[in-house]
C-alpha positions as CSV (number, residue, x, y, z in Angstrom):
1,X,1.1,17.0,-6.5
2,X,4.1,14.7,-6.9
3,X,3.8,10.9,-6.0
4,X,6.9,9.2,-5.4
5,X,6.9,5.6,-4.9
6,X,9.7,3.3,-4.0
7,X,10.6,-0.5,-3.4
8,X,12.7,-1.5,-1.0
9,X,15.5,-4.3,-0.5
10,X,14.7,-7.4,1.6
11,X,15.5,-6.8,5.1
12,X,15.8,-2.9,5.1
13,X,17.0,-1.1,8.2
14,X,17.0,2.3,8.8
15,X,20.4,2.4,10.0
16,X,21.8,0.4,7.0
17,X,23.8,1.8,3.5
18,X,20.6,1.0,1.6
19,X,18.3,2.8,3.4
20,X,20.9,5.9,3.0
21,X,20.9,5.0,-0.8
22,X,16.9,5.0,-1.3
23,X,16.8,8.1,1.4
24,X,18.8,10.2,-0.9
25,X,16.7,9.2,-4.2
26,X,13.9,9.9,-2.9
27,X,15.2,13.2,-1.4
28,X,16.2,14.3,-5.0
29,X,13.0,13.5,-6.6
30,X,11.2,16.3,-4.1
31,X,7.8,14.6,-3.9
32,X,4.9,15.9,-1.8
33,X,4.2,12.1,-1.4
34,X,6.3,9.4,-0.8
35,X,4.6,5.5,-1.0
36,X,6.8,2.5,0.5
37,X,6.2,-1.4,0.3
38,X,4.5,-3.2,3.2
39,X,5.9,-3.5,6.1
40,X,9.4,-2.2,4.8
41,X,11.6,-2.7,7.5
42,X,13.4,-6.4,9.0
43,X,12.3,-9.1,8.0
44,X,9.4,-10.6,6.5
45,X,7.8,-12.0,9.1
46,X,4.7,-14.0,7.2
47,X,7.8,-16.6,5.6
48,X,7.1,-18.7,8.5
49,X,4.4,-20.9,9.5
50,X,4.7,-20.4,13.1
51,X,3.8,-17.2,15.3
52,X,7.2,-15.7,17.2
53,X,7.0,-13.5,19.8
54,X,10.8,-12.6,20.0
55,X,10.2,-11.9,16.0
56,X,7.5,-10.0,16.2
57,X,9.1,-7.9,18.8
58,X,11.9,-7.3,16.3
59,X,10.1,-6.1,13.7
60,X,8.2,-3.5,15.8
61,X,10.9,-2.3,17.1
62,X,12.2,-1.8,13.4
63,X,9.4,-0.1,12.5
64,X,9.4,2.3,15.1
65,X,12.8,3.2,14.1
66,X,11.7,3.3,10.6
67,X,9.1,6.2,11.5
68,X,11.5,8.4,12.7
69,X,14.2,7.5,9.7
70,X,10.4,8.6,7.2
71,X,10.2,12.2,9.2
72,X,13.7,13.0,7.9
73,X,12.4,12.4,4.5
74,X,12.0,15.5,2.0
75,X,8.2,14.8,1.8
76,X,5.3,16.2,3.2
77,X,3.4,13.2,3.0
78,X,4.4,10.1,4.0
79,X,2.3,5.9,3.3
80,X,3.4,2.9,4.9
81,X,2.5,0.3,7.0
82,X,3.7,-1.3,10.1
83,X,2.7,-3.8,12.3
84,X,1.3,-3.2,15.7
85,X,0.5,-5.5,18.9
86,X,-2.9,-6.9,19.4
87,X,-3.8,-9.1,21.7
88,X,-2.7,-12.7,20.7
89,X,-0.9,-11.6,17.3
90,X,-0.4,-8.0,15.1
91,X,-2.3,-5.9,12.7
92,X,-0.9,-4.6,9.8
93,X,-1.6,-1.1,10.2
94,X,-1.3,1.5,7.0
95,X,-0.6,5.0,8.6
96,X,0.3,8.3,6.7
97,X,3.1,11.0,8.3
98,X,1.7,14.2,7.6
99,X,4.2,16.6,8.1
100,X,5.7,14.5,10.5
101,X,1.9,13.5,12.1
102,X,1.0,9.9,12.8
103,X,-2.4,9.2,11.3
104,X,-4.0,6.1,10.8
105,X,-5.6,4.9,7.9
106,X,-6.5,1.3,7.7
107,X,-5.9,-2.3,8.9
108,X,-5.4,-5.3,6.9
109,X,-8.5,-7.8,6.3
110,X,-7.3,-10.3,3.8
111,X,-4.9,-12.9,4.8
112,X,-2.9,-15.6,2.7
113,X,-1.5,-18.7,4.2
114,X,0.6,-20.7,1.9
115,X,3.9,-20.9,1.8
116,X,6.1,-18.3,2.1
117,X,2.5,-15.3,2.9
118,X,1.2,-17.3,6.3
119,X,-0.2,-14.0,6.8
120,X,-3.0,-15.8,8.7
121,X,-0.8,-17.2,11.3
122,X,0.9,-13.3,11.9
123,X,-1.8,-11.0,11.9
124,X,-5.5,-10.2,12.8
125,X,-7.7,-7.3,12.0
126,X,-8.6,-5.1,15.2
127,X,-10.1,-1.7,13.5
128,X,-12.3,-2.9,10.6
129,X,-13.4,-0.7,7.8
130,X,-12.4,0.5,4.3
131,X,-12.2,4.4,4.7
132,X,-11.3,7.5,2.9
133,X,-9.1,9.9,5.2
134,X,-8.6,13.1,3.9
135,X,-4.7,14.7,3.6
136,X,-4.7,17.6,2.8
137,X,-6.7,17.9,-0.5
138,X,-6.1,14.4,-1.2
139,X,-8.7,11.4,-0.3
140,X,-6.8,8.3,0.3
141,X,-7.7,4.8,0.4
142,X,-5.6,1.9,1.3
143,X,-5.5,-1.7,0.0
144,X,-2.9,-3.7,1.3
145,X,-0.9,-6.3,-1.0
146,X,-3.8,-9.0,-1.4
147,X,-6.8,-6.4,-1.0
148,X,-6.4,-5.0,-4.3
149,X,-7.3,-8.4,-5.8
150,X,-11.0,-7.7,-4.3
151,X,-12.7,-4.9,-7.3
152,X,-15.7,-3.9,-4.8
153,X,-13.2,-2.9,-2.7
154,X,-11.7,-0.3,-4.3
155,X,-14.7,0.7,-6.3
156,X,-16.2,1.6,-3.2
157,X,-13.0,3.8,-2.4
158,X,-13.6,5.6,-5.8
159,X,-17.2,6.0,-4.7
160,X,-16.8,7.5,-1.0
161,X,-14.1,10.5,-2.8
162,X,-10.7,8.3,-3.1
163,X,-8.6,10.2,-5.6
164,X,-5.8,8.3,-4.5
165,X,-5.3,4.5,-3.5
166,X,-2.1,2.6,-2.3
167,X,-1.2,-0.7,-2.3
168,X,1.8,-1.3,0.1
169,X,2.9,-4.9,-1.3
170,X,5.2,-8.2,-0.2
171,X,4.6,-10.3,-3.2
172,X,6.8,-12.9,-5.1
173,X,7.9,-13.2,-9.0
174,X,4.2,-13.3,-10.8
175,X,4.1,-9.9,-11.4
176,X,1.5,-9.8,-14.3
177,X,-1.5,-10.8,-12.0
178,X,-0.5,-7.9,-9.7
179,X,-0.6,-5.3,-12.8
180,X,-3.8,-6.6,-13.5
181,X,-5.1,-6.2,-10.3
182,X,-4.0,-2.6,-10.2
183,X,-4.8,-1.6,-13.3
184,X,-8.6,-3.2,-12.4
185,X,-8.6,-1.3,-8.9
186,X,-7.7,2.0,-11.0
187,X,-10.8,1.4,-13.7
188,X,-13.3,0.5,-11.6
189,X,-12.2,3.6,-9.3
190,X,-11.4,6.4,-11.2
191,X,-8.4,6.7,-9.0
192,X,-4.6,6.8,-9.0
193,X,-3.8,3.6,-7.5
194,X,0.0,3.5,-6.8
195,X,1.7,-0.2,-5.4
196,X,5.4,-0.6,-4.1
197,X,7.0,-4.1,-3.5
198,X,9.6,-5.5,-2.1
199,X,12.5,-6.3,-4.3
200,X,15.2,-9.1,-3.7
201,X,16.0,-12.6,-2.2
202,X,16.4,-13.3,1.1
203,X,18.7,-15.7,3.4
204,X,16.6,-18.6,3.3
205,X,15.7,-18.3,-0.7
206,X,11.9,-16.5,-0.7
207,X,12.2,-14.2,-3.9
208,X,10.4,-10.7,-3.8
209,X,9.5,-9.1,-7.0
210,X,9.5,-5.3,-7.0
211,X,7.9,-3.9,-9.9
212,X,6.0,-0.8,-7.9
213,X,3.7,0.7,-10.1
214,X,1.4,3.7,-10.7
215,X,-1.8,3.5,-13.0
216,X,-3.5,6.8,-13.8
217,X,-7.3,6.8,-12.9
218,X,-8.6,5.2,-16.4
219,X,-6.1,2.5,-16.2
220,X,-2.8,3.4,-17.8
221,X,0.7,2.9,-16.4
222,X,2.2,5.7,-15.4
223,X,5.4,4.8,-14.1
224,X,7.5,1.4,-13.0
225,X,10.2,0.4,-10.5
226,X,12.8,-1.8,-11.8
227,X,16.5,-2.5,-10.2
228,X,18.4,0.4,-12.0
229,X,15.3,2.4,-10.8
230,X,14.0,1.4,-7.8
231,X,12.6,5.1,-7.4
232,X,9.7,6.5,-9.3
233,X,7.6,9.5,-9.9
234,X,4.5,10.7,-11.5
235,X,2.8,13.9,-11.0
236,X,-0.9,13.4,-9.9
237,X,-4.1,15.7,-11.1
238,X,-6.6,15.4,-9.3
239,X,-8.8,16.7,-11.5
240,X,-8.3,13.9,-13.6
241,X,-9.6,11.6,-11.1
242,X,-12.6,13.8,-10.0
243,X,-13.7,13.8,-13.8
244,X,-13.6,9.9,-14.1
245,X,-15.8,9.6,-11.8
246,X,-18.7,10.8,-13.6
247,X,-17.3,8.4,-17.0
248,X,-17.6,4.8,-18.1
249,X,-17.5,2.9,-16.1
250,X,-17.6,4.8,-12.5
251,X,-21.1,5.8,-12.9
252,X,-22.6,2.7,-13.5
253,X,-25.0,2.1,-10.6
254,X,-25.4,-1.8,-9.4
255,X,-29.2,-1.6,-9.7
256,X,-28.8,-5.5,-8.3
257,X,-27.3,-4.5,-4.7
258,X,-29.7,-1.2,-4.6
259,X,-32.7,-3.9,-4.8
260,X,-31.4,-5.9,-2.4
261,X,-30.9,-3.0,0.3
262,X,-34.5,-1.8,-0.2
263,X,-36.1,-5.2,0.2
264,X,-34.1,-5.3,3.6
265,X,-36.0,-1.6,4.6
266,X,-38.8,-3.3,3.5
């Protein structure tokens, strides 16, 4: 299967000449699957301190356009995420297009709040759980931006059948701790783990990094976004990640955690 993954400009639209721009790269790569930054579309919403309705409005509205500018993609298989209304704030829900399908896949659970990420003040988890979905023959897990920085996580993707795990991403300029982190969440995995950024600075000065990446499932990189390339590919055996599964260090068993569930049953 081909992975494509892309980063996209601050303050994307799907009506706008760089959408067109990235619609047609990725077009002409032919990927069965197509990974996008967090929350791709409008504006980044976390860059302020304070909760807006009227904003958070906007951006919905956005995305909902941007799902129908993704089904006019040349993919079969299509990762994002978007925000959705909860009761007081939004979730930041990961969903993959299948063929065009809405399915959902997971919901944030790890929030920043500094400056520029008040992620905490924006968003709320309201369907917990880290789970594998199945697409087609693919198991995909999802780790949004900060997530990936938490190893248990995704080595307990890797261990419910996650060949494949994205990181959607809105992160600054330190892009070496992010590498790290993915490169990390592919080893302790045995899983493809692919991350896409946003890439540019916006109005008010916030600087977003780019850099998407894909690490194969022992922990090599794969492939890179940069400016002149903001559009990547790799071709993904899944094979490859089945096998590492069974290798160094996949199988090792935390004899420490199996104690601690059986003195619970005890």
């Amino acid at each position: 299967m081909k992975l494509a993954i892309f980063d996209g400009a601050v303050a994307l639209r799907p009506s706008d000449e760089d959408w067109s721009n990235l619609r047609r790269q990725i077009d002409n790569v032919g990927a069965d699957i197509v990974v996008s930054n967090e929350m791709p579309f409008g504006e980044w919403l976390a860059s302020s301190e304070q909760f807006d309705d009227k904003r958070a409005e906007n951006s919905i509205r956005l995305h909902e356009e941007g799902l129908d500018a993704f089904r006019n993609l040349n993919t079969r298989i299509m990762l994002s995420s978007r925000p959705v209304r909860t009761e007081g704030k939004l979730a930041n829900e990961a969903f993959a297009l299948h063929s065009g399908e809405y399915r959902f896949l997971h919901q944030k659970h790890y929030f920043p709040q500094e400056y520029g990420f008040y992620e905490e003040s924006w968003f709320e988890t309201k369907r917990t759980g880290f789970e594998v979905s199945r697409v087609e023959d693919l198991g995909v897990g999802v780790l949004l931006c900060t997530e990936i920085m938490f190893n248990e996580r995704a080595r307990e993707l890797g261990r419910a059948g996650a060949d494949l795990i994205v990181t959607p991403r809105a992160t600054g300029m330190n892009i070496h701790r992010w590498m790290i982190a993915g490169a990390m969440a592919a080893i302790v995995s045995g899983c493809y783990v692919a991350s896409a950024n946003r890439i540019g600075q916006t109005r008010d000065g916030q600087q977003f990094g780019g850099a998407g990446f894909v690490f194969s499932p022992t922990g090599e990189l794969l492939a890179q976004t940069s400016v002149a390339h903001p559009v990547v590919t790799v071709d993904l055996d899944l094979l490859a990640t089945r096998r590492q599964k069974a290798l160094y260090p996949c199988y090792v068993v935390d004899r420490f955690a199996s104690r601690l569930v059986s003195q619970a049953t005890n």
